[in-house]
C-alpha positions as CSV (number, residue, x, y, z in Angstrom):
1,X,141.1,112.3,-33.0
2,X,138.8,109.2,-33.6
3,X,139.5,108.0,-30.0
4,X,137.9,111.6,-29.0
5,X,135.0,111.2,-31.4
6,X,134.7,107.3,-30.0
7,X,134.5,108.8,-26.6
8,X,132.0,111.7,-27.2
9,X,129.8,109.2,-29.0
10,X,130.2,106.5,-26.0
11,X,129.2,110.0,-23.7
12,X,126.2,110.8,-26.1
13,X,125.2,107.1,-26.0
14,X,124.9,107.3,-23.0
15,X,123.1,111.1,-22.3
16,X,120.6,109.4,-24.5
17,X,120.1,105.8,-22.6
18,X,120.2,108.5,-18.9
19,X,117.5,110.7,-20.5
20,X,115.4,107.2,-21.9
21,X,115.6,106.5,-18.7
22,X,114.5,109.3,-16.7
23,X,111.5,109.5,-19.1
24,X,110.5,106.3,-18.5
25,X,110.8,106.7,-14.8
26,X,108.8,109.8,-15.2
27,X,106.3,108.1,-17.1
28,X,105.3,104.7,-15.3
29,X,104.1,104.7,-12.0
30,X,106.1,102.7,-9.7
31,X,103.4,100.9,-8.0
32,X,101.7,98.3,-9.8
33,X,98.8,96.1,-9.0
34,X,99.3,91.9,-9.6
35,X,96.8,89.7,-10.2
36,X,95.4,87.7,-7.1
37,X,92.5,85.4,-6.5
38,X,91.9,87.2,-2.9
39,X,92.7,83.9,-1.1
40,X,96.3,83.7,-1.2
41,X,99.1,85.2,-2.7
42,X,103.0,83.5,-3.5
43,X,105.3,86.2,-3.6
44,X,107.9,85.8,-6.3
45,X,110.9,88.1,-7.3
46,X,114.2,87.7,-8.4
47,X,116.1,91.3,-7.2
48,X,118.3,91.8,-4.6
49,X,115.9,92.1,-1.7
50,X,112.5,92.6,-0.7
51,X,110.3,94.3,1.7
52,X,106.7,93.5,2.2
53,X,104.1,95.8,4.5
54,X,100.3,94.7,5.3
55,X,98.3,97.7,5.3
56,X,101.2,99.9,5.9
57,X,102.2,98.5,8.8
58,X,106.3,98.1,9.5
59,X,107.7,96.7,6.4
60,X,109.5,93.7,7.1
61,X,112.1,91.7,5.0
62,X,109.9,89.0,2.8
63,X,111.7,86.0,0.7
64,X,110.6,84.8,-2.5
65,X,108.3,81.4,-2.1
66,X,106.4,83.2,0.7
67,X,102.8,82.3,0.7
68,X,100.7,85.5,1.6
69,X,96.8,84.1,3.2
70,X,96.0,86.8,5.9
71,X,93.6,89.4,4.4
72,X,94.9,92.6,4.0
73,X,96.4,95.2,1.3
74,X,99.5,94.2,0.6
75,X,102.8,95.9,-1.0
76,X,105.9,94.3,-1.7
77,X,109.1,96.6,-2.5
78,X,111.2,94.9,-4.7
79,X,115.1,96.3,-5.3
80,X,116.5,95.4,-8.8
81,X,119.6,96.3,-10.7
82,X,116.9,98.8,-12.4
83,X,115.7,100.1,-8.8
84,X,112.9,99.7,-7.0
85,X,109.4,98.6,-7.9
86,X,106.1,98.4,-5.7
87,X,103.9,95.5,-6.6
88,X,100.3,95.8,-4.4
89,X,97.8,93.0,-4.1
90,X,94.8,92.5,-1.7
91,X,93.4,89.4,-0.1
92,X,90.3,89.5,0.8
93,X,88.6,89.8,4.1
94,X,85.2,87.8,5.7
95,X,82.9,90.3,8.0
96,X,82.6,87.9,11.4
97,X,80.4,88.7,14.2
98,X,81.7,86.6,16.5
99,X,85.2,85.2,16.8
100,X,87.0,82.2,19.1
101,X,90.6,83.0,20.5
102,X,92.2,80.4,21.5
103,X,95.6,82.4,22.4
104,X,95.9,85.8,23.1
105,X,97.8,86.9,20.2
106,X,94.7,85.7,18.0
107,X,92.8,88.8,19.3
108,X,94.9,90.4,17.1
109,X,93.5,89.2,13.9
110,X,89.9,89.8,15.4
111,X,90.6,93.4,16.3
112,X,91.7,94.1,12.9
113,X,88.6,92.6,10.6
114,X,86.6,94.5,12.9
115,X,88.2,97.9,12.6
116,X,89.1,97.7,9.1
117,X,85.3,96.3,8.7
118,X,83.5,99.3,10.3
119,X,81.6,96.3,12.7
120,X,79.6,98.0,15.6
121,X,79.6,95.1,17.3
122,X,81.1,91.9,17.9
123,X,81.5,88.8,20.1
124,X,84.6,87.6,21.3
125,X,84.7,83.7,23.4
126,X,88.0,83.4,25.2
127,X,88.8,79.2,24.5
128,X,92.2,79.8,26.8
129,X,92.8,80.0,30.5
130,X,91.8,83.7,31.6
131,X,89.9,85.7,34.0
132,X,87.2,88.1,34.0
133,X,89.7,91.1,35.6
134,X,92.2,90.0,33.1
135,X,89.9,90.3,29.9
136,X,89.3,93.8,29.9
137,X,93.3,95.1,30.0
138,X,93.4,92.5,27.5
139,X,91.2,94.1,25.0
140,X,93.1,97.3,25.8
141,X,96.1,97.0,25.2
142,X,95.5,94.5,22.2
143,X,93.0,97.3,20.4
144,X,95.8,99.9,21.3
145,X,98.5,97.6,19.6
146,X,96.0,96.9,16.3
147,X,95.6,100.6,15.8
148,X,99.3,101.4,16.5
149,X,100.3,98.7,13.9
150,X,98.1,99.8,11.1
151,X,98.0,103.2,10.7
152,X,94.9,103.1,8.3
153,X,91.9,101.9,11.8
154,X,90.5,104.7,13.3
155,X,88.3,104.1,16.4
156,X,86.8,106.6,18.6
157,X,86.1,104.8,21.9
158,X,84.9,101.2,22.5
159,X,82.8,99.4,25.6
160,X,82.9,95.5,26.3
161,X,80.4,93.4,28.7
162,X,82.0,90.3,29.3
163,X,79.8,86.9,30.4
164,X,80.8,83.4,31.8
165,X,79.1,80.4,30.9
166,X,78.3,77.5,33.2
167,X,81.6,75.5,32.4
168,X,83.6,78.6,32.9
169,X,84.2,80.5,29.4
170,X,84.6,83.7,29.0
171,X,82.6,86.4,26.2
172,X,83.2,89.4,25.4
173,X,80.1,91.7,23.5
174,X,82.4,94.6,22.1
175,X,80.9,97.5,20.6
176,X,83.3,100.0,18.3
177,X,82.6,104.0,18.0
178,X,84.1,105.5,15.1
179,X,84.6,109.0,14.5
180,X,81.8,108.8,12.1
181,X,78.6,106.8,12.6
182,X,78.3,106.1,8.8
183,X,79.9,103.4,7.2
184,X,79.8,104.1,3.7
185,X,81.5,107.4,4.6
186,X,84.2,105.8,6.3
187,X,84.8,103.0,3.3
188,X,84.7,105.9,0.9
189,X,87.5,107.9,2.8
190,X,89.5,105.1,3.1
191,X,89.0,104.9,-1.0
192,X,90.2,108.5,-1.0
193,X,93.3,108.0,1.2
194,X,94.4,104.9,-0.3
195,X,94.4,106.1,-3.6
196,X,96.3,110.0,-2.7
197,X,98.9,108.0,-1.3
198,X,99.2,106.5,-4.4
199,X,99.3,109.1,-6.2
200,X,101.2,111.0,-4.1
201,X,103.8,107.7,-4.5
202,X,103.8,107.6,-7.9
203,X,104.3,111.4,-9.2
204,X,107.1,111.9,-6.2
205,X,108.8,109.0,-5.7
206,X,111.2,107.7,-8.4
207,X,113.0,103.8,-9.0
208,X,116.6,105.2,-8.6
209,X,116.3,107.4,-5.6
210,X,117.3,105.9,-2.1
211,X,115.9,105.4,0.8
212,X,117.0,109.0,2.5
213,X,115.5,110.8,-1.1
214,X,112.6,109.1,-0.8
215,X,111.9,109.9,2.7
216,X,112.8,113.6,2.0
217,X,110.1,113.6,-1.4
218,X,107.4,112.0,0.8
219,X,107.7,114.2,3.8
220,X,107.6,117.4,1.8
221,X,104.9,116.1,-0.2
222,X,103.1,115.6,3.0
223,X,103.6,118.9,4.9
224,X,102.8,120.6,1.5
225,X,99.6,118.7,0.9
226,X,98.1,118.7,5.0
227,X,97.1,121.8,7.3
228,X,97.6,121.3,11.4
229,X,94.6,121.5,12.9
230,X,95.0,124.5,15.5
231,X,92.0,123.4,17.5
232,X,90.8,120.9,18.7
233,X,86.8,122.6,18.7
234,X,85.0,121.3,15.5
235,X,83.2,124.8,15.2
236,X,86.7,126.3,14.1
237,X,88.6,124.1,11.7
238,X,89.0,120.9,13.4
239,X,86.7,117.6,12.3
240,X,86.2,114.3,13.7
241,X,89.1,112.7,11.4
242,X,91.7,115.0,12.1
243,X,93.3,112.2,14.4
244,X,93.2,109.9,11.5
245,X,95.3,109.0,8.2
246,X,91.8,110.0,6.0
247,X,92.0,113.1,7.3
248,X,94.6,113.9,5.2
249,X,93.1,113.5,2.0
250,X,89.2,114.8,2.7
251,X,87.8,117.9,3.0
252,X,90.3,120.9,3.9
253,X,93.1,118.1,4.4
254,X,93.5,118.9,8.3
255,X,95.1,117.0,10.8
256,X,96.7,116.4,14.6
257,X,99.9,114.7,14.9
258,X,98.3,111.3,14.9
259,X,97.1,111.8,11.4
260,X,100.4,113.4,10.5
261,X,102.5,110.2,12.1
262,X,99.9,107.8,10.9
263,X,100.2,109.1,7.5
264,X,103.7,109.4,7.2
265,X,104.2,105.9,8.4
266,X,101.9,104.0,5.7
267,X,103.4,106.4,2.9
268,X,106.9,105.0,3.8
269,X,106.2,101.5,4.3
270,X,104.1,101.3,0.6
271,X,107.5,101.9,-0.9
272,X,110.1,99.6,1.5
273,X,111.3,101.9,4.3
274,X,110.7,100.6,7.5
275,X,108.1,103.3,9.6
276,X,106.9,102.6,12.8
277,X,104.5,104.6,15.0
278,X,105.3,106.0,18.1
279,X,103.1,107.1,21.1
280,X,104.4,109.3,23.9
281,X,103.9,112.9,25.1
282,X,105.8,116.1,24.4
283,X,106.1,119.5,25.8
284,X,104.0,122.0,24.5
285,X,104.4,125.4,23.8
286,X,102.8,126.7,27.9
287,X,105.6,124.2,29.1
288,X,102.9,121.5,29.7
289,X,102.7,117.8,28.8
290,X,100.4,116.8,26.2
291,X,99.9,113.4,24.4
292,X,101.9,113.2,21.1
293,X,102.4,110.9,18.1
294,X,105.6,110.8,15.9
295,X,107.6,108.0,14.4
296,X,110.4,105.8,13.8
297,X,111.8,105.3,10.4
298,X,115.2,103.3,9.4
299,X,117.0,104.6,7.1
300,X,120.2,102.6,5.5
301,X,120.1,100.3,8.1
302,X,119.8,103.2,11.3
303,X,117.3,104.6,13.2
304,X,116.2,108.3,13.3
305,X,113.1,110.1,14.7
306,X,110.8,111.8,12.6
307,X,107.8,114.5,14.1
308,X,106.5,115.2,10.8
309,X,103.8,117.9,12.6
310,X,106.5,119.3,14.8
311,X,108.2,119.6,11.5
312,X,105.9,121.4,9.4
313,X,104.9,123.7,12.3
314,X,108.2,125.0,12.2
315,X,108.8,125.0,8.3
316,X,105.4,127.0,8.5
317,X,106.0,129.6,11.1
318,X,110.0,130.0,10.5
319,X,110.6,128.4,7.4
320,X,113.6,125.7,8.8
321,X,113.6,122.0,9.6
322,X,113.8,120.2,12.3
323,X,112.7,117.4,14.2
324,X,113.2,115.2,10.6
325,X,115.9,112.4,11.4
326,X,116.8,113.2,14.8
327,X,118.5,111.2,17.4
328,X,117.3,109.9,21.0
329,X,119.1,112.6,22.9
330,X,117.9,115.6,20.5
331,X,114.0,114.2,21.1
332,X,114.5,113.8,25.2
333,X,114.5,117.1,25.3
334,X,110.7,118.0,24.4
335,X,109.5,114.6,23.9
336,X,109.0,111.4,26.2
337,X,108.2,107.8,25.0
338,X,109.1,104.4,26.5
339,X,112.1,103.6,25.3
340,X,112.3,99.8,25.9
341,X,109.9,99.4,23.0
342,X,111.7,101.0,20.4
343,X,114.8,100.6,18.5
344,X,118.1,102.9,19.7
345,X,118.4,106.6,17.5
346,X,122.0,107.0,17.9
347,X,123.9,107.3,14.3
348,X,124.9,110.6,12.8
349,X,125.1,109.8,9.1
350,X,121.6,110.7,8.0
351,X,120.3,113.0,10.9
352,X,119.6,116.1,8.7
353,X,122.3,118.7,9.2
354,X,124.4,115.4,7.8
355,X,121.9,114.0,5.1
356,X,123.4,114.8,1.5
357,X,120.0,115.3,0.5
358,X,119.3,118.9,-1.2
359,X,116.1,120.9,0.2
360,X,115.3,124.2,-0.7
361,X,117.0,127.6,1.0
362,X,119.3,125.0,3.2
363,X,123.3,125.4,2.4
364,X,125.4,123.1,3.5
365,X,129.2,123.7,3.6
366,X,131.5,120.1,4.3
367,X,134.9,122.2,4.5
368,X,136.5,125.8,4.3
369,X,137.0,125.8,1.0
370,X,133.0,125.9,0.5
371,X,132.3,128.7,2.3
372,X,133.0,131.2,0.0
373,X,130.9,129.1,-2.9
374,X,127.9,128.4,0.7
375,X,128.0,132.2,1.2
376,X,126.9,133.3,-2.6
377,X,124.3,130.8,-2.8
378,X,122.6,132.3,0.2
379,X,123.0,135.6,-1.0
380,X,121.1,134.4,-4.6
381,X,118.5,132.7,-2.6
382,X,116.9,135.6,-0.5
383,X,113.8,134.7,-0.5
384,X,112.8,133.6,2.8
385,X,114.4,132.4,5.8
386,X,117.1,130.1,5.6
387,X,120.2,127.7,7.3
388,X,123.7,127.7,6.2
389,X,124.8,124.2,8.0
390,X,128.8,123.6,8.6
391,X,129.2,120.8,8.5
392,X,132.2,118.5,9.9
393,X,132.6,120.9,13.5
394,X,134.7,118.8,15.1
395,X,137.1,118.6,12.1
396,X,137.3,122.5,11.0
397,X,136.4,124.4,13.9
398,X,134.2,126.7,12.3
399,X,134.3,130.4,13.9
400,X,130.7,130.6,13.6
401,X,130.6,134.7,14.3
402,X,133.1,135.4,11.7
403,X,130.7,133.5,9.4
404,X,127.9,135.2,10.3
405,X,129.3,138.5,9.9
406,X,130.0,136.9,6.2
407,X,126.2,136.4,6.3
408,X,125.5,139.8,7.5
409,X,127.3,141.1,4.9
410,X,125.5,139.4,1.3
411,X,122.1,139.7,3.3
412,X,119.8,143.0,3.3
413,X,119.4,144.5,6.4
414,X,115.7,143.0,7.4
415,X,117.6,139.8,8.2
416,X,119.4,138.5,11.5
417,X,120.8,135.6,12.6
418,X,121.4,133.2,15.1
419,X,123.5,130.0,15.8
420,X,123.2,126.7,17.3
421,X,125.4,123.5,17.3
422,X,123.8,120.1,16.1
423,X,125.2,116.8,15.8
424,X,128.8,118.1,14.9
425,X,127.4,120.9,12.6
426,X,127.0,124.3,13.3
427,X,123.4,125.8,12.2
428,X,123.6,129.4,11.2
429,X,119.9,130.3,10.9
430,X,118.8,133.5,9.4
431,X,115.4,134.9,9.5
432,X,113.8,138.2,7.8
433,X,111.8,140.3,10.1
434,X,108.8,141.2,9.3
């Protein structure tokens, strides 16, 4: 009898520390802002690992010691035996009008202060062996992989007109459009967006969740908060930032897949999860092939494909996912991007048929013996359209007509279904008519 009274006080010990916890979590923001003296910055922790992204560009592995000194907002995700914290800290940038490369990859650097500056103008002098036909597919691609990097700079279009001096070096006068022409309104957006992501970090995202819940939290949080932009004609409901980050968090909060992608890709690298940005073309609904922007995003150590607009296009229209952590072969089919340049999608663990994450009106079923259990829990949840995934194909051969008639039978009659197979799942959709 005391040993059962010893253990129900060890279990209520411990309810209490879990529910300590969970309030605390609830209560402090995970992202926290360290002191800096805008020159430099030593990053020091003592968890297990850390992951540090410039201006939500790719977060990348970091090591304590590391001395930070290239301007830029910075966050460092830091994963301790308590879970993960975000520590942010900014060094400062200098406005330059003109700029000296002496290597190509110092364009780079110049690109950025420009962009991120809002500088109409600047001069660029070439100090390394180049040409005057080479100099202009230089700027190109180089603005192209500055943008592409940081998902925050927005440019509209830009011109250059490029001059040699008498012992042979090479300028470049480049002048930036943005999508608007005044500045203040630019910095003040950029104010905006930087601190929604914030917020939108701190109320969804907690220290003990992983990488896969995480993702999940933010992505919904997104497609909840954001509106696609139908058209591209201003006069209906499209702006000039709808092809930027800002766009989602000004004005009616609508945006084009760049501003979804963009988005989505500095929201995941604020808190540690590896996003990149990719740039391709998919297949639109006439058949034709339009220009399109997605991403990359690693989750426990593996690659998946994310289309976050693609994805809330069809949560909005037919209230299912898809297109959220899907392989190479699933995205050929409507979507084309060079795939030298990116990391492989081939793993099945955390595509999202397979994910153990929970998301509303989706059942998932690992084996036969919780079907029965699946089936009630779809019947309970009529309130929408809905998936029932079976999981583990190969493994239980599920008779996916049998189950459907199971469906047909706890469902009212405005419903009707229809099957697919996906990554060793079968996906028993079922939709009300209207």
């Amino acid at each position: 009898m005391g040993k059962k009274q010893y253990v129900k006080g060890v279990l209520l010990s411990l309810l209490v520390s879990l529910w300590l916890c969970t309030g605390l979590y609830a209560q402090t923001n995970l992202m926290t802002s360290v002191p800096c003296d805008g020159k430099s910055y030593t990053i020091q922790f003592s968890g297990d690992k850390a992951l540090l992204s410039r201006d939500g560009s790719l977060a990348v592995p970091v090591v304590s010691g590391t001395k930070i000194t290239k301007p830029g907002t910075y966050y460092l995700s830091v994963y301790e035996a308590t879970g993960l914290r975000v520590e942010t800290f900014k060094i400062k940038s200098q406005t330059k009008s003109n700029w000296t490369i002496t290597k190509e990859s110092d364009l780079n650097e110049a690109i950025k202060s420009c962009l991120e500056n809002y500088q109409k103008s600047v001069t660029i002098n070439f100090k390394y062996q180049t040409s005057m036909d080479q100099v202009e597919a230089i700027l190109s691609k180089h603005i192209q992989k500055v943008t592409d990097t940081y998902p925050m700079l927005m440019i509209q279009n830009y011109y250059g007109k490029l001059s040699q001096d008498s012992k042979g070096n090479l300028s470049a006068q480049v002048n930036f459009k943005y999508p608007l022409q005044v500045t203040n309104t630019l910095k003040k957006y950029d104010t905006q967006a930087l601190s929604g992501m914030a917020n939108m970090v701190n109320t969804l995202v907690k220290p003990y969740m992983k990488d896969y819940e995480i993702e999940q939290a933010l992505l919904m949080g997104l497609m909840n908060q954001v509106t696609y932009s139908l058209h591209e004609d201003a006069s209906i409901n499209a702006t000039s930032m709808t092809h930027t980050l800002q766009g989602a968090f000004i004005g009616e909060k609508r945006i084009v897949c760049d501003g979804y992608a963009k988005t989505f890709m500095h929201l995941m690298n604020m808190v540690g999860v590896p996003t990149q940005l990719i740039t391709g073309t998919s297949t639109d609904s006439l058949g034709e092939s339009v220009g399109h922007a997605w991403n990359l995003i690693k989750i426990q150590g593996a690659y998946y494909h994310v289309d976050s607009t693609w994805a809330d296009q069809h949560f909005e229209t037919l209230g299912l996912y898809d297109y959220i952590n899907e392989q190479d072969t699933y995205m050929a089919q409507d979507h084309v991007w060079d795939k030298s340049q990116y990391p492989k999608a081939v793993t099945l663990t955390y595509t999202f048929p397979n994910s153990p994450v929970s998301v509303s009106q989706v059942t998932k079923v690992a084996s036969p013996n919780e079907l029965e259990a699946g089936i009630e829990k779809v019947k309970s949840q009529q309130k929408g359209n809905g998936t029932l995934i079976l999981q583990k194909q190969s493994q239980w051969h599920w008779d996916e007509e049998e189950v459907a008639e199971q469906l047909y039978e706890v469902l009212d009659e405005s419903y009707s279904c229809y099957s697919e197979e996906k990554y060793d799942c079968v996906m028993i959709y079922y939709l009300k008519e209207e």
